[in-house]
The first five atom37 places (N, CA, C, CB, O) and aatype in JSON, in Angstrom:
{
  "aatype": [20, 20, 20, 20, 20, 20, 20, 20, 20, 20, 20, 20, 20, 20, 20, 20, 20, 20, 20, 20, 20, 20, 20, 20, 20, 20, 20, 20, 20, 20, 20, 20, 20, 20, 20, 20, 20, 20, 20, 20, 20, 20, 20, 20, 20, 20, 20, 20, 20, 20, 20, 20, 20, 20, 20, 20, 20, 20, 20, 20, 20, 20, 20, 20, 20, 20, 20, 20, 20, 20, 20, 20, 20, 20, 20, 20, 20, 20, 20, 20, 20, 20, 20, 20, 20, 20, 20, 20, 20, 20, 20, 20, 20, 20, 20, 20, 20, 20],
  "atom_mask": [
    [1, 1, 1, 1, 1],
    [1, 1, 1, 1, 1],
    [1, 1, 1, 1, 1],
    [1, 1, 1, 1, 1],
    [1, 1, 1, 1, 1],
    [1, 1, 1, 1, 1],
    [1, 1, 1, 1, 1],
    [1, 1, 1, 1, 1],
    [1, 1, 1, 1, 1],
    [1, 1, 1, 1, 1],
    [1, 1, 1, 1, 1],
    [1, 1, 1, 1, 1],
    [1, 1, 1, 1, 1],
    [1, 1, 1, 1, 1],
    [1, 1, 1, 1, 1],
    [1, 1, 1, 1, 1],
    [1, 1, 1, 1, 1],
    [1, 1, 1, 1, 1],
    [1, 1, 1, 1, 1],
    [1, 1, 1, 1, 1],
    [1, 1, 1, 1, 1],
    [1, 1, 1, 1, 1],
    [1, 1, 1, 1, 1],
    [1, 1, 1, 1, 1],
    [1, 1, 1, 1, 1],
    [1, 1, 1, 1, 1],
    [1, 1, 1, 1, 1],
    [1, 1, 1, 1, 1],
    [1, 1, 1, 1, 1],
    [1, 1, 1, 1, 1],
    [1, 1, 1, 1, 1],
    [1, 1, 1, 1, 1],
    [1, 1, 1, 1, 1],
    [1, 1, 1, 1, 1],
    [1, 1, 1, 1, 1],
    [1, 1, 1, 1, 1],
    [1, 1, 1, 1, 1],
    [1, 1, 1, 1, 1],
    [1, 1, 1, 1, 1],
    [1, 1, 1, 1, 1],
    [1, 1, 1, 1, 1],
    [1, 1, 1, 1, 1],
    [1, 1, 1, 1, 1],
    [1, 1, 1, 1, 1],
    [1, 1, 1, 1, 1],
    [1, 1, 1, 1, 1],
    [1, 1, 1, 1, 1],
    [1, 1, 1, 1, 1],
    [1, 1, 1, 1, 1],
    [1, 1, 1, 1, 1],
    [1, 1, 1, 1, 1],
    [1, 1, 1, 1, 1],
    [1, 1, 1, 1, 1],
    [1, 1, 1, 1, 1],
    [1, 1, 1, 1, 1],
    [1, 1, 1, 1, 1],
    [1, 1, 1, 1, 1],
    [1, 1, 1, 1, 1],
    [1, 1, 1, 1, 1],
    [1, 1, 1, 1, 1],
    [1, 1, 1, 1, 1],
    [1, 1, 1, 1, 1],
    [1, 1, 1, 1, 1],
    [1, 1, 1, 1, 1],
    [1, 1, 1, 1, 1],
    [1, 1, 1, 1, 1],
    [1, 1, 1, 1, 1],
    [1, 1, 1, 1, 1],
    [1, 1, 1, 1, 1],
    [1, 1, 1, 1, 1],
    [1, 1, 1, 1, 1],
    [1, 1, 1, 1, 1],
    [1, 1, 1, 1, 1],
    [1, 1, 1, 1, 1],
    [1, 1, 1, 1, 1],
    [1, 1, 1, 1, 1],
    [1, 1, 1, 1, 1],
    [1, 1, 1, 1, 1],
    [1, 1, 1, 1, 1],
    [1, 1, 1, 1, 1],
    [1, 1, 1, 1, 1],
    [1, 1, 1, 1, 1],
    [1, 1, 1, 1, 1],
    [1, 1, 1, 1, 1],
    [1, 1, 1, 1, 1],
    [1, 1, 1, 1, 1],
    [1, 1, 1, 1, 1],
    [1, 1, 1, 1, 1],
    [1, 1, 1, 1, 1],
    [1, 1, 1, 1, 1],
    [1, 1, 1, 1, 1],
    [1, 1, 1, 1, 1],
    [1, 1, 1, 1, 1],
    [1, 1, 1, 1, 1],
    [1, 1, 1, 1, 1],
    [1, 1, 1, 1, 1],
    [1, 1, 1, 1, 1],
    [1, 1, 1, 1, 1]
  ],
  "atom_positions": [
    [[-38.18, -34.92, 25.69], [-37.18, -35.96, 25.53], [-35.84, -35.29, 25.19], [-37.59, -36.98, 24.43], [-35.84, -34.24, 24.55]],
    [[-34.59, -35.93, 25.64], [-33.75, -35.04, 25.56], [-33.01, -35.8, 24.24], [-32.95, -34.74, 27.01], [-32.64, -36.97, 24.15]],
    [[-32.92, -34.68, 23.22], [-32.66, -35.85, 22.17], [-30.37, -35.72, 22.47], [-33.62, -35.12, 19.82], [-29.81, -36.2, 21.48]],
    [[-29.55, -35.31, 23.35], [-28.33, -35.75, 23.3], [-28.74, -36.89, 24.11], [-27.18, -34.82, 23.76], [-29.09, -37.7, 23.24]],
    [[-28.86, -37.26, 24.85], [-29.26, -38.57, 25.73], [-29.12, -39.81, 24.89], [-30.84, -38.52, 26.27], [-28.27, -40.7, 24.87]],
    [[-30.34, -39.55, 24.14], [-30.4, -40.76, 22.64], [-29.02, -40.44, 22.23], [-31.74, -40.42, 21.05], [-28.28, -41.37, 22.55]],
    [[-28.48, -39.61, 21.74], [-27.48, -39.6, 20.53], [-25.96, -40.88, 21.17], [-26.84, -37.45, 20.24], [-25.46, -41.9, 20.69]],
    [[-25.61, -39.72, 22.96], [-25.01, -40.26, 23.9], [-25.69, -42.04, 23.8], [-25.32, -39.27, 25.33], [-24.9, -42.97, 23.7]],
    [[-26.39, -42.14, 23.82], [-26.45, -43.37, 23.69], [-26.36, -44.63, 22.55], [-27.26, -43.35, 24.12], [-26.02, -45.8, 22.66]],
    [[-26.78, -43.91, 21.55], [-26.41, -44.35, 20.34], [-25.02, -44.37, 20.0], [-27.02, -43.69, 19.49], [-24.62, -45.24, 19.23]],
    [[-24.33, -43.62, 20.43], [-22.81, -43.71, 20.02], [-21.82, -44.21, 21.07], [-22.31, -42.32, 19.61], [-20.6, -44.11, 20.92]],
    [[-22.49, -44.84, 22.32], [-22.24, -46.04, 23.02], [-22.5, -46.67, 22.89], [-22.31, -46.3, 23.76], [-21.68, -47.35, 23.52]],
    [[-23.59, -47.78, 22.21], [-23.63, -48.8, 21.68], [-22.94, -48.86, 20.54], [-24.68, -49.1, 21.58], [-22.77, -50.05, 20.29]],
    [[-22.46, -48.21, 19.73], [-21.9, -48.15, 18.09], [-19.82, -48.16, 19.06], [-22.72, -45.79, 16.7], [-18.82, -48.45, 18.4]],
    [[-19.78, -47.94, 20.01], [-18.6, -47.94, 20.32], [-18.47, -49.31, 21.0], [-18.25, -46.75, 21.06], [-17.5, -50.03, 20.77]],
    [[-19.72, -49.77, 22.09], [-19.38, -51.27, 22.11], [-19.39, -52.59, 21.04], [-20.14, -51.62, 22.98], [-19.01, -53.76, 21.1]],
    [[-19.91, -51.88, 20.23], [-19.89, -52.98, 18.98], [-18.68, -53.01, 18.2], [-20.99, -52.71, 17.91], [-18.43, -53.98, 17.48]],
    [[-18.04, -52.18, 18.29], [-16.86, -52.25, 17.82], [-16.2, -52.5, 18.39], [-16.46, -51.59, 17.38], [-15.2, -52.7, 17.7]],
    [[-15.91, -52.71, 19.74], [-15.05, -53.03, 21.17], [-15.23, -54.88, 20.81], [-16.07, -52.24, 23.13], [-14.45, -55.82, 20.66]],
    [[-16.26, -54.75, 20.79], [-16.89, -56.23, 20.41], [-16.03, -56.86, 19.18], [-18.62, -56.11, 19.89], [-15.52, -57.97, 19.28]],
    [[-15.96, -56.34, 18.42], [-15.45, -56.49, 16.86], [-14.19, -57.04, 16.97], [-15.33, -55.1, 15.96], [-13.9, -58.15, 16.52]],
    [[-13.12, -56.0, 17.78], [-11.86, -55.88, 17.91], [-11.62, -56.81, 18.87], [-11.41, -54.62, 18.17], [-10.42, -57.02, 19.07]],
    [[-12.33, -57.39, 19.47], [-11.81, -58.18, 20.79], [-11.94, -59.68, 19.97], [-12.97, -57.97, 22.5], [-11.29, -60.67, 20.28]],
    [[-12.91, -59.62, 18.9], [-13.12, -60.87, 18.24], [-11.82, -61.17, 17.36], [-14.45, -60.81, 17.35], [-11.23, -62.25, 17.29]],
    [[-11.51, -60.05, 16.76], [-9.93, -60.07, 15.9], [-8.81, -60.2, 16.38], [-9.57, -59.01, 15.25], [-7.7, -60.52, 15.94]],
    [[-9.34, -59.81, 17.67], [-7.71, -60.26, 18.3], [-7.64, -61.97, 18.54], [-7.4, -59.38, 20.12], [-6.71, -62.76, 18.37]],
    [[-9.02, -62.16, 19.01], [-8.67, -64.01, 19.55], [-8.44, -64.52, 18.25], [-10.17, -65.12, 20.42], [-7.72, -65.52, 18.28]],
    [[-9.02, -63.98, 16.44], [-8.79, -64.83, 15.61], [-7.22, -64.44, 15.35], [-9.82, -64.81, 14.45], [-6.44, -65.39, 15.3]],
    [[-6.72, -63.17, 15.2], [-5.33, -63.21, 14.94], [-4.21, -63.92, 16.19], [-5.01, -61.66, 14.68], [-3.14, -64.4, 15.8]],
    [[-4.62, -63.93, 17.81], [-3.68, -65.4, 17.98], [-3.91, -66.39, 18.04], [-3.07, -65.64, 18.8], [-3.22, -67.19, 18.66]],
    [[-5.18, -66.74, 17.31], [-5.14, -67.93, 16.78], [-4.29, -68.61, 15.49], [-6.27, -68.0, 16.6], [-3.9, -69.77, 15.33]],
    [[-4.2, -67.7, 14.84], [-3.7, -67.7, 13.55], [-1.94, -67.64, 13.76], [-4.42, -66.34, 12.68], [-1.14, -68.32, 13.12]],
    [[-1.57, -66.6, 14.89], [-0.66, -66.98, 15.5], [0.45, -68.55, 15.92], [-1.22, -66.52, 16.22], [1.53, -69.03, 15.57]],
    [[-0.78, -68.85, 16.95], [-0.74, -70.21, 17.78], [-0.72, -71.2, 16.62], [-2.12, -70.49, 18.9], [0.05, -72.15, 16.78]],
    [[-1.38, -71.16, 15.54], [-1.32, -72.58, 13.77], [0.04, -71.9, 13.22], [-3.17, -72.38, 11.92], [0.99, -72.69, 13.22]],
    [[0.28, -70.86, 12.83], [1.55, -70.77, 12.11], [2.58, -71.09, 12.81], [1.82, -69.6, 11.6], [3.55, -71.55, 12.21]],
    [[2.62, -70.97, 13.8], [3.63, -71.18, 15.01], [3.81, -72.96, 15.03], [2.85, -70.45, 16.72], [4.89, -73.54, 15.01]],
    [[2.87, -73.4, 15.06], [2.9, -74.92, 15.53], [3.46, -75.53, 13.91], [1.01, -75.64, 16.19], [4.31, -76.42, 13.82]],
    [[2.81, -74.86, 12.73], [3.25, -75.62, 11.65], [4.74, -75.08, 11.59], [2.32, -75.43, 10.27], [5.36, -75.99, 11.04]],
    [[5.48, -74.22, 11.82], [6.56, -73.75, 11.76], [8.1, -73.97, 12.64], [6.11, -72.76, 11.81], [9.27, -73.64, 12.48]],
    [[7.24, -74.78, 13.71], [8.42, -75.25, 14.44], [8.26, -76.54, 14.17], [8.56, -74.93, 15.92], [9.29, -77.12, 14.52]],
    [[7.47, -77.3, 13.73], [7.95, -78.78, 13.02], [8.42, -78.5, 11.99], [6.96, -79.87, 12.69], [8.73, -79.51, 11.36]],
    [[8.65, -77.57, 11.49], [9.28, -77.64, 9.68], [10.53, -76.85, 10.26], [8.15, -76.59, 8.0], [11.5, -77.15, 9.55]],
    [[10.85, -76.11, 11.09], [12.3, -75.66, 11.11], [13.01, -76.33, 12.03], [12.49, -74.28, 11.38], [14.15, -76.69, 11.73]],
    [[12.54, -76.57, 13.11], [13.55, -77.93, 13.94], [13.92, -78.94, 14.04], [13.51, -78.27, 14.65], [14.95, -79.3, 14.61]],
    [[12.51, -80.1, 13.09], [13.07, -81.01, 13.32], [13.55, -82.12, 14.28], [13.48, -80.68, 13.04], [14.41, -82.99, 14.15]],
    [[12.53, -81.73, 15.5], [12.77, -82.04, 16.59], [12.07, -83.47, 16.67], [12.38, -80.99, 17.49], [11.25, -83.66, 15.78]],
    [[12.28, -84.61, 17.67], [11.92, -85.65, 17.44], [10.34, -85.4, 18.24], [13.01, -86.75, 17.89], [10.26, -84.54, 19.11]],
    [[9.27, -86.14, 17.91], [8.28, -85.88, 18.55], [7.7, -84.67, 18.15], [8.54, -85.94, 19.73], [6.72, -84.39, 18.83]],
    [[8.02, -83.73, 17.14], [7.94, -82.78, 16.79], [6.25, -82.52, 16.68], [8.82, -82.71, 15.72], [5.63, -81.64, 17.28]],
    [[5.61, -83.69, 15.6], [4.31, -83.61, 14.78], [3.6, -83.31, 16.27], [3.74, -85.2, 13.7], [2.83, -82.35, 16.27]],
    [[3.79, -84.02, 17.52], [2.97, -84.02, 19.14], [3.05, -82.32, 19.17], [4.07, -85.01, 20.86], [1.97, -81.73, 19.1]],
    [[3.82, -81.83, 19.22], [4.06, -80.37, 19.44], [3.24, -79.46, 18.3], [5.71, -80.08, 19.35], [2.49, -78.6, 18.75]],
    [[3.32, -79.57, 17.3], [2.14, -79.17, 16.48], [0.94, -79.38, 16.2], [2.28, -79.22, 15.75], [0.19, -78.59, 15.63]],
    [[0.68, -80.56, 16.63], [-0.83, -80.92, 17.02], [-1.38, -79.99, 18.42], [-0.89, -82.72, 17.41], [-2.39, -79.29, 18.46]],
    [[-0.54, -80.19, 19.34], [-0.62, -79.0, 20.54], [-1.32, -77.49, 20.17], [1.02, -78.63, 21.01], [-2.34, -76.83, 20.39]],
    [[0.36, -77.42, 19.22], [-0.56, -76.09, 18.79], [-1.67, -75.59, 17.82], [0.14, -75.35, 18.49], [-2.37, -74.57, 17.89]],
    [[-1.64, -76.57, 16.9], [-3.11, -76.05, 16.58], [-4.58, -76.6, 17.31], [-3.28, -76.37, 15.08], [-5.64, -75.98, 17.34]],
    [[-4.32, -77.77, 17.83], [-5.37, -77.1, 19.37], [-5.74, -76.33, 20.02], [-5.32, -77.19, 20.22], [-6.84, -76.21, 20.55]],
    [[-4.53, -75.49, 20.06], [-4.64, -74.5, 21.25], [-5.04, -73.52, 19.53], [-2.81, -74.06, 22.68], [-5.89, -72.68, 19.82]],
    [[-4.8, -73.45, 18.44], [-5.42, -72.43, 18.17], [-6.82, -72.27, 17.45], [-4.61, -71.88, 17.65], [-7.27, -71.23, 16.97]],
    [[-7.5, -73.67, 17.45], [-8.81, -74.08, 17.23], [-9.59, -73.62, 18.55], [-8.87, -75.65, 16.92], [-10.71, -73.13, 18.74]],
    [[-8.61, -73.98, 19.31], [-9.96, -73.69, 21.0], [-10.07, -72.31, 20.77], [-9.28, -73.98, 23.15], [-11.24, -72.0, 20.56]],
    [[-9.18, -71.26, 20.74], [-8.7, -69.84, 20.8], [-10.29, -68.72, 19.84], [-6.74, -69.84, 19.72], [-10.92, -67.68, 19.98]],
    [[-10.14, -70.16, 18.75], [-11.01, -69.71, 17.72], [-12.41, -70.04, 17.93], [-10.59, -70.22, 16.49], [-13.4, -69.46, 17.48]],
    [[-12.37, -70.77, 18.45], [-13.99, -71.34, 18.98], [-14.35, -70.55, 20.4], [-13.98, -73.32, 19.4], [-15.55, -70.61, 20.67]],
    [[-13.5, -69.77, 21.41], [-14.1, -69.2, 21.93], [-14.16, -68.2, 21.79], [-14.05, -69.34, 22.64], [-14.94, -67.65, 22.56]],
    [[-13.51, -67.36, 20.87], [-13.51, -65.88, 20.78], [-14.82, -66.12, 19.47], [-11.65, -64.97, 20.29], [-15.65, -65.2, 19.4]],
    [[-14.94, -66.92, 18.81], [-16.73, -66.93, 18.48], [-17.44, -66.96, 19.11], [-17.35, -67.71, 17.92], [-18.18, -65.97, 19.12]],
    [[-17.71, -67.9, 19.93], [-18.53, -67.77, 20.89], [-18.71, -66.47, 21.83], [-18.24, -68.74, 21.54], [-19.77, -65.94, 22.18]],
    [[-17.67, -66.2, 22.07], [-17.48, -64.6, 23.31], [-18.22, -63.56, 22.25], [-15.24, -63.83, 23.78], [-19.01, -62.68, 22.6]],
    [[-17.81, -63.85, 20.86], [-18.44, -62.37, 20.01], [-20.37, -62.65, 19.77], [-17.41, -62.25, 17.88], [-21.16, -61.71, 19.85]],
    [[-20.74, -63.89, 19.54], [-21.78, -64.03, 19.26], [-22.81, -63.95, 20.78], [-21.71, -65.23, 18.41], [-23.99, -63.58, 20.73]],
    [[-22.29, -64.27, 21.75], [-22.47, -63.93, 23.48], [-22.94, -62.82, 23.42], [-21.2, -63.85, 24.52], [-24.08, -62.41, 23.66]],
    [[-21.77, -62.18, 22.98], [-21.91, -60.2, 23.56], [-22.65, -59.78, 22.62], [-20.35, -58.98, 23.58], [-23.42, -58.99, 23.17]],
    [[-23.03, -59.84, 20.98], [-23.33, -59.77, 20.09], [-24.89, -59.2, 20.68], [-22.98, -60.95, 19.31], [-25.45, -58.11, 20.83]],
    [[-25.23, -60.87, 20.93], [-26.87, -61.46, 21.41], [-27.61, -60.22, 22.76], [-26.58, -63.55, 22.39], [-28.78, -59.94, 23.03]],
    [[-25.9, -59.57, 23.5], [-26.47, -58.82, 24.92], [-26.7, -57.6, 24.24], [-25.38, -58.64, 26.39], [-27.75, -57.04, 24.54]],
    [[-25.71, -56.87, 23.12], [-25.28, -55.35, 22.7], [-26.83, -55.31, 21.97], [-23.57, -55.07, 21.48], [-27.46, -54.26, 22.17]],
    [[-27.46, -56.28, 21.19], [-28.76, -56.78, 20.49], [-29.78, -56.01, 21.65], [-28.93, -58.78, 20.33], [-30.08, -54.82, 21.65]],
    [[-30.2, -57.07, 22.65], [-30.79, -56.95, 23.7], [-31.19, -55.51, 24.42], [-30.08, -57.66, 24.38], [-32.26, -55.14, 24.91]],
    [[-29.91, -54.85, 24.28], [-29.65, -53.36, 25.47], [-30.03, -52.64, 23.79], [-27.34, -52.89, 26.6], [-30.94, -51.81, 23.87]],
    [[-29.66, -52.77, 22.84], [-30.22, -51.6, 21.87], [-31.73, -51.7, 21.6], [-29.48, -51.66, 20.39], [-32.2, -50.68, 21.1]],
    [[-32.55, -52.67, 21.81], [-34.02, -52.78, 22.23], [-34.4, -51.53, 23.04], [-34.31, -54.12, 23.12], [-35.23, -50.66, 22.77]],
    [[-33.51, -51.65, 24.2], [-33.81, -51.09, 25.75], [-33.81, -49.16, 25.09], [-32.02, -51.7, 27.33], [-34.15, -48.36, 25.95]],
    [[-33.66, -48.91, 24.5], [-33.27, -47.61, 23.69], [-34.16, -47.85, 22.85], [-31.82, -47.36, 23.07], [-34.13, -46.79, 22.22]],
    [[-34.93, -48.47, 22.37], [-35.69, -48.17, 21.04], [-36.9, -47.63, 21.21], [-35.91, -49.3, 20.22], [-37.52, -47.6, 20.15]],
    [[-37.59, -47.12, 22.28], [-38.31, -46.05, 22.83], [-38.25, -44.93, 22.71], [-38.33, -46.03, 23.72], [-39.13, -44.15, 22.35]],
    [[-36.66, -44.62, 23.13], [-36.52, -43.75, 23.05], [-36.55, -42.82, 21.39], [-35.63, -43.89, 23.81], [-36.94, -41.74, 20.96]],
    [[-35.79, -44.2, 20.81], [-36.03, -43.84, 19.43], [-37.33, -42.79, 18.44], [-36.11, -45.12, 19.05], [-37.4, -41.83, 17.66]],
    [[-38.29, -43.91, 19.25], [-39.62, -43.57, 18.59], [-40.08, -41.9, 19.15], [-40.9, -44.9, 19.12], [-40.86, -41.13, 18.57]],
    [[-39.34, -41.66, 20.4], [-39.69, -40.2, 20.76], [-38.98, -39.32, 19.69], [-39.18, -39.79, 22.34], [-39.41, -38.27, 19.2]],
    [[-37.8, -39.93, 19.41], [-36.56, -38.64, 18.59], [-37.4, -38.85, 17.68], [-34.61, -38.87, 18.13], [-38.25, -37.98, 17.88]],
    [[-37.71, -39.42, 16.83], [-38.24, -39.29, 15.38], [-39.88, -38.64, 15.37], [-38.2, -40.95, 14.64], [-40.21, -38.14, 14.3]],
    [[-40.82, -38.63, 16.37], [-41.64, -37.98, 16.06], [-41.84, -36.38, 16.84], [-42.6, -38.88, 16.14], [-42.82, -35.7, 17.16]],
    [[-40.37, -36.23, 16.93], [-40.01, -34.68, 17.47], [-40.15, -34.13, 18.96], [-40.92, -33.74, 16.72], [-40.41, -33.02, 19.43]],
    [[-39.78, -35.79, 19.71], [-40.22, -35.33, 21.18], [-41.3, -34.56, 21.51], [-39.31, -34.64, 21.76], [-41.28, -33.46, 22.06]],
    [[-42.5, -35.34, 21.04], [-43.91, -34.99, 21.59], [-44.05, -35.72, 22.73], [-45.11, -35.3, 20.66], [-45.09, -35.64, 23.39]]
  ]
}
């Protein structure tokens, strides 16, 4: 058994999980974006119809937030799945590639 193979592989899954991670932080930070934004232009403009325009946007940053959960718990459930697919191999590295 070739134990870089495992390692190579272990430290591709540990790099998509964090790819995973970061892609989740980004949809929550413009989400967080898209709500400060919406509460912030009804409080500095003043515009008529204003509250319609901030309801907009925190829509848009509730949806933002509900799918970048969903997208992380998705990929989560596959990165889960494919580190199974390696856990064979596992059992060879640890009893010294017999």
């Amino acid at each position: 058994m070739n134990k870089d193979l495992i390692l190579r592989e272990r430290l591709a899954i540990q790099r998509t999980i964090m790819a995973n991670q970061s892609t989740f932080l980004s949809f929550l930070r413009t989400s967080m974006y898209f709500a400060v934004a919406g509460v912030s232009l009804d409080q500095l403009l003043k515009l008529p119809g204003g509250h319609i325009i901030e309801y907009i946007f925190l829509v848009i940053s509730a949806v933002l937030l509900v799918v970048g959960g969903a997208n992380y718990f998705i990929q989560k459930r596959k990165i889960d799945k494919s580190e199974k697919h390696i856990g064979d191999y596992q059992l060879d590295y640890e009893k010294g590639g017999e």
